[in-house]
N, C-alpha and C positions, 0 to 999 in steps of 0.2 A: 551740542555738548552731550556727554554719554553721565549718568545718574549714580549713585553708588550705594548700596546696601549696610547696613552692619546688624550684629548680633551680639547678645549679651549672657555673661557665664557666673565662676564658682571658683572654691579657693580650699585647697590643704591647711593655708597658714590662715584661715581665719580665727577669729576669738569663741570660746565654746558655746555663743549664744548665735554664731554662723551657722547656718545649713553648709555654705560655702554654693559657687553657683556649677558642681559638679559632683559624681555619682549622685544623682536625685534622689531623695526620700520623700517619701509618703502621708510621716508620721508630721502632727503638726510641730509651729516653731514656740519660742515663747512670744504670747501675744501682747504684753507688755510693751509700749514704745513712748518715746518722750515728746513725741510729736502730739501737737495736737488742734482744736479746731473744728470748725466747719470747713467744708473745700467751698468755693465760689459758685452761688446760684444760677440761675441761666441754662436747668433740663431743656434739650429736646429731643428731634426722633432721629434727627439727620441732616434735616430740609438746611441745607446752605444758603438760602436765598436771601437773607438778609445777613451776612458775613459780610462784616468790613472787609475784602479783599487787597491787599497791595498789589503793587504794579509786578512786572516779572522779575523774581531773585536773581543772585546770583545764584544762594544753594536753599532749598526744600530740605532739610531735615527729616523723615519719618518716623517717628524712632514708634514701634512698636515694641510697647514694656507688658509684658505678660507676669504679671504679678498675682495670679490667680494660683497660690501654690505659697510653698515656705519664704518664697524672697518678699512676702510683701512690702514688707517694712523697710525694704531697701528699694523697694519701686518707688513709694512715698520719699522717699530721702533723696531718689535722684533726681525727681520731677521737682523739689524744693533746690537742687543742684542747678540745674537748668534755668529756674527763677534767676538766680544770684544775677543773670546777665540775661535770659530773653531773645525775643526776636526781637529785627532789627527791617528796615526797608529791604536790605541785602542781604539777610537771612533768616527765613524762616524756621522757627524749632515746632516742630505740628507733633503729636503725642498722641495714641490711644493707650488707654493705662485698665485692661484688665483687674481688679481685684479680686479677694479670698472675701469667702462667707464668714472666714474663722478665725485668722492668724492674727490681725493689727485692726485696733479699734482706733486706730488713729486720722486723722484729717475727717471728724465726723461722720467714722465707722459707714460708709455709703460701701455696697458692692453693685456690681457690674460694670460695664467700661463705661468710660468718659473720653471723649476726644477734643483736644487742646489744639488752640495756638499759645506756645509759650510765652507769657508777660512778664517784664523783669518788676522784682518787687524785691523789700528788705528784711521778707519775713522767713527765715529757713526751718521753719517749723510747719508752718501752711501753704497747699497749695490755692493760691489765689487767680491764677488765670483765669478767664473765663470760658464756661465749661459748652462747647460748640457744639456736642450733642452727646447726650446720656444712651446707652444702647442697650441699657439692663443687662440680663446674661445673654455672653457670645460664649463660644468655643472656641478659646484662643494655639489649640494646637491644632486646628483644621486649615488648609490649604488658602479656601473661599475665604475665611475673616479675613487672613493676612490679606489678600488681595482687595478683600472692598475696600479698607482701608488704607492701599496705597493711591487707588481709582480715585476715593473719596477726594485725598490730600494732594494726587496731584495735578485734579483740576482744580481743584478748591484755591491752589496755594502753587502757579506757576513759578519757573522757576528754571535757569540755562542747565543747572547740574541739580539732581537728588538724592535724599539718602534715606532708605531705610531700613532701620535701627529694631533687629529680633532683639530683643531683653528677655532673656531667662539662663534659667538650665542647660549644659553643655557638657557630653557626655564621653567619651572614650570606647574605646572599642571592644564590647563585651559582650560576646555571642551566649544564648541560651540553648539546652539540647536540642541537637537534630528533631526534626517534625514535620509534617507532610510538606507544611509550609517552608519548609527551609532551615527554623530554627530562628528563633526572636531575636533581634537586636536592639541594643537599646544607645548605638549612635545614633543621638536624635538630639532634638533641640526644642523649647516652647512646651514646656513641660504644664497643661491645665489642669489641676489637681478634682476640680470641682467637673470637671467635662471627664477624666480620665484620658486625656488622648496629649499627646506630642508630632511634632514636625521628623520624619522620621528621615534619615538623610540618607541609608541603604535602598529602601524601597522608593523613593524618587519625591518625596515631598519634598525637598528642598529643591528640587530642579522643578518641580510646578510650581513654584513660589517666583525662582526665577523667570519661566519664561513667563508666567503672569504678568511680573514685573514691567521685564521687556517689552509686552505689547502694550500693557496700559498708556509706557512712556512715550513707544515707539522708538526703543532705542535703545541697546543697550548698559549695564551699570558699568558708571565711574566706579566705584570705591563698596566692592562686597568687604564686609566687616562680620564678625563676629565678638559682644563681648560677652563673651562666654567660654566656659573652661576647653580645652584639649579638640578647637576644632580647627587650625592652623597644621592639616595636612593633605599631603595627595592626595588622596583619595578626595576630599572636602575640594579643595582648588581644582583639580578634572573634573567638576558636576559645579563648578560656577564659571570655569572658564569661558566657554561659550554665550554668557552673559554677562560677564564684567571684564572690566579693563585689570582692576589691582584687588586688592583681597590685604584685608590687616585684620589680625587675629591673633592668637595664644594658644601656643604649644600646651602650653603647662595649666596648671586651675589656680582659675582669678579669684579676689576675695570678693566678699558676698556685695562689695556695695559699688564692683564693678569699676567702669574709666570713669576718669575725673571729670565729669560735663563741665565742669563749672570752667576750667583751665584752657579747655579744648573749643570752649565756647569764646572766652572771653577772646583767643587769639585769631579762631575763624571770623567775628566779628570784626576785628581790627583787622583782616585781608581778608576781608570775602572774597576777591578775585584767585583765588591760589586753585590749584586743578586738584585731584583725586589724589593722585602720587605724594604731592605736598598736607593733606590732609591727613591722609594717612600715615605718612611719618609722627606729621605734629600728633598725632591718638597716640604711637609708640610712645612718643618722648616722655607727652605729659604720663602715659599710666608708667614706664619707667620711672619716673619722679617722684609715684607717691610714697613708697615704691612698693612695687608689685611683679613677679616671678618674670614674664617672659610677652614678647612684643615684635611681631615682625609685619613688615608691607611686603607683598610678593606682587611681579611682573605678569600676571597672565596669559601676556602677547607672547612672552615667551616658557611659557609652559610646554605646549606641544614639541618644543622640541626635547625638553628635560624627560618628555613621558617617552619619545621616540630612544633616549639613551639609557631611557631604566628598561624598556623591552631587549636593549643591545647587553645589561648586566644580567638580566633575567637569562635572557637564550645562553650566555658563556657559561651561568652556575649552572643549567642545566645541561649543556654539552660537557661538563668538567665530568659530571658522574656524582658529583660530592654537593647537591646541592643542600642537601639535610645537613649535612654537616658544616657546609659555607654560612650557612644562613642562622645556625646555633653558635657556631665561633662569632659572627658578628654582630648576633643582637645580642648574645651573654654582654655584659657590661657596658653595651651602649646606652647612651641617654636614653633614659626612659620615665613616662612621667605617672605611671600608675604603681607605682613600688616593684619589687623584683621581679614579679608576675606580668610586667607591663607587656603588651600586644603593639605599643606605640612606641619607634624611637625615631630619635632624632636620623633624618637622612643622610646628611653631612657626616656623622659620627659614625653611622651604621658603613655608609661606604667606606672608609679608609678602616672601619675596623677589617672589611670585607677584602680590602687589598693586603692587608698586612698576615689576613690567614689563608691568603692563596698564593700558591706559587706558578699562577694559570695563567700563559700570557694574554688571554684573549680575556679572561677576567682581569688581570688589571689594566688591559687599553682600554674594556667599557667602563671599569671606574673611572677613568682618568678622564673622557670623556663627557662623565654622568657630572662628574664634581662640578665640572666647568660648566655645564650647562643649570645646575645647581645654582651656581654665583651670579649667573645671570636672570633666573628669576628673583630671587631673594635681593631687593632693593634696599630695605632697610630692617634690621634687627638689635634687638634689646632683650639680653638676658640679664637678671641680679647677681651672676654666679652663684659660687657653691654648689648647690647640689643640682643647679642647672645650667649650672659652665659651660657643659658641649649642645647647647643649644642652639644651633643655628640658624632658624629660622622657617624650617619645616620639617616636619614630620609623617612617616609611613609604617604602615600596619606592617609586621616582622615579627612574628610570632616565633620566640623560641624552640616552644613544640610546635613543629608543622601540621598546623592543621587549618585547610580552611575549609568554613563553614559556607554552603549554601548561597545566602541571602548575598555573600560577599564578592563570589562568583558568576552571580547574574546579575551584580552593581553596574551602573550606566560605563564605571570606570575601567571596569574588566572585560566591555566589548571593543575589541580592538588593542587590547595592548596585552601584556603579557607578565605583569609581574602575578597576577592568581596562577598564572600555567607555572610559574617557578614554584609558587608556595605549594602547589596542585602537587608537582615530581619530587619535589623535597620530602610531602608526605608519605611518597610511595614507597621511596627508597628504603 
């Protein structure tokens, strides 16, 4: 059986004591929270040797929550989410939980991580698992921690399918001025406030997360996830595809206290047998529910061929002559989830905006084409409407003003394919 990943984000619509888990700040949050307690005794260094072990799962859980930053207070709230139901013989929920020196004196104000198997208890205030090994301070945006910790949990905690669960920070596509180095970006994810570092997803930290992953299990992931704001597009799905089967994520920014564990738990525990594809729907549904902006599962397997008919859209706007101008008629008014400025829209929307302002026929076969192969990666999707109605499911970097930057052009995703060579002649034109 093949394992599955997720990651965790940020939110426009949350309340004015949200950070929300998108465009990241610095500044701290309010450290006030209702929570409170001691969290559960039981420091150690690592040594698993006397861990009650169960027999083989159906799923391992991983979920790494990086709450060493403004979201603390919602790391605390979900790992009490998680409680409300627990592991089970047939699932385990295993946790490292990152904390801040500064933000939430709450669960008996302890920092640096803790690594969990999740106990179901009645207390949604405290976390009471017991705590499997105390690690003081890590660096939770560094490549190695995510990986010891997946080593750790998934020998510790066998298992036919696994997952693991980045919690934090989730960012959109926002280049910094040109510079020797290319020009900063800050699409990144696992935002450590107290370390200063993030998982950066242009320069290939999330692809050495992945293939980590991969050989720890010996196999690649069931179910990459993101809960986290605006990382459900191309470019993000081409740098996991070759390590996961499916991918469920958010277009749009998530509120700060993320997918509902508690809902998502309670129903994989009542079918632990359900495969990646079925899991990931049910994450759409329930964060649908609570309700929250936007939710889709994407097909991986068939990815390469969607990426084989956006090189077939790319090469026709650049054989038109008008690619600057194809490319501003279609991303003016398409879904976009950074306000009007946005560098992200919706794919689906961007291409028929693209067919409607060409009268090119080789531009609108490889739309017609692109859509289709569109429909076939995108398995299941969940938007709230409104102001994210044309959301379909995935999203791609379409910059208004053509311009691309550096870092973006020697992304894993722009060797071999060709939508940067569009954005590239758009520029020129």
């Amino acid at each position: 059986m093949l394992p599955y990943i997720l990651m965790m984000a940020c939110s426009s619509e949350a309340d004015d004591t949200s950070p929300g888990r998108g465009g990241h700040r610095q500044d701290t949050a309010d450290t006030a929270d209702t929570a409170g307690g001691d969290s559960a005794e039981g420091e150690d260094t690592g040594d698993t040797s006397d861990i009650d072990v169960p027999g083989v799962a159906e799923w391992t859980l991983l979920v790494f929550v990086n709450g060493d930053n403004d979201l603390e207070r919602w790391a605390l709230g979900d790992l009490n989410e998680m409680e409300g139901v627990g592991s089970t013989e047939a699932v385990n929920v295993v946790v490292q939980l990152d904390r801040s020196a500064r933000e939430s004196d709450a669960d008996g104000d302890w920092t640096g991580a803790r690594r969990y198997r999740i106990e179901a208890d009645a207390d949604p205030r405290t976390i009471t698992s017991p705590v499997l090994a105390d690690l003081g301070e890590v660096d939770s945006g560094d490549v190695d921690t995510v990986l010891d910790f997946v080593e750790w949990g998934a020998a510790t905690f066998p298992a036919e399918r696994y997952a693991l669960v980045l919690w934090n920070h989730g960012d959109g596509w926002m280049f910094g001025p040109a510079s020797a180095e290319g020009g900063a970006s800050t699409k990144a994810i696992s935002y450590d406030d107290g370390a200063g570092t993030s998982l950066s997803v242009a320069a290939g930290d999330l692809t050495a997360v992945l293939e980590g992953t991969e050989a720890a299990l010996g196999h690649p992931v069931d179910l990459m996830g993101f809960d986290a704001c605006t990382m459900q597009q191309w470019e993000v799905a081409s740098s996991v595809a070759p390590h996961a089967e499916y991918l469920v994520a958010s277009q749009d920014y998530e509120a700060s206290d993320g997918w509902p564990y508690d809902t998502v738990l309670t129903d994989l525990v009542a079918a632990p047998e359900m495969g990646p594809a079925a899991l990931g729907e049910l994450i759409s549904l329930r964060f649908h529910e609570i309700p929250d902006s936007t939710q889709s599962v994407l097909d991986l397997g068939a990815l390469p061929a969607l990426s084989a008919a956006l090189d077939t859209v790319a090469d026709a706007m650049v054989a038109s002559g008008t690619a600057a101008e194809l490319l501003r008629a279609a991303a003016e008014g398409a879904q976009g989830y950074d306000g009007p400025n946005s560098r992200d829209h919706d794919l689906v929307h961007l291409l028929e905006r693209l067919d409607a302002a060409s009268d090119d026929a080789a531009v609108h076969e490889a739309v017609v084409a692109a859509l289709a192969a569109a429909d076939t990666v995108v398995v299941s999707n969940y938007n709230r409407g409104g102001p994210v109605k044309n959301s379909y499911g995935l999203s791609i970097f379409s910059p208004t003003l053509p311009v691309l930057p550096p870092i973006y052009a020697r992304a894993a995703w722009s060797q071999g394919h060709r939508w940067d060579e569009m954005i590239a002649a758009a520029a020129e034109e």
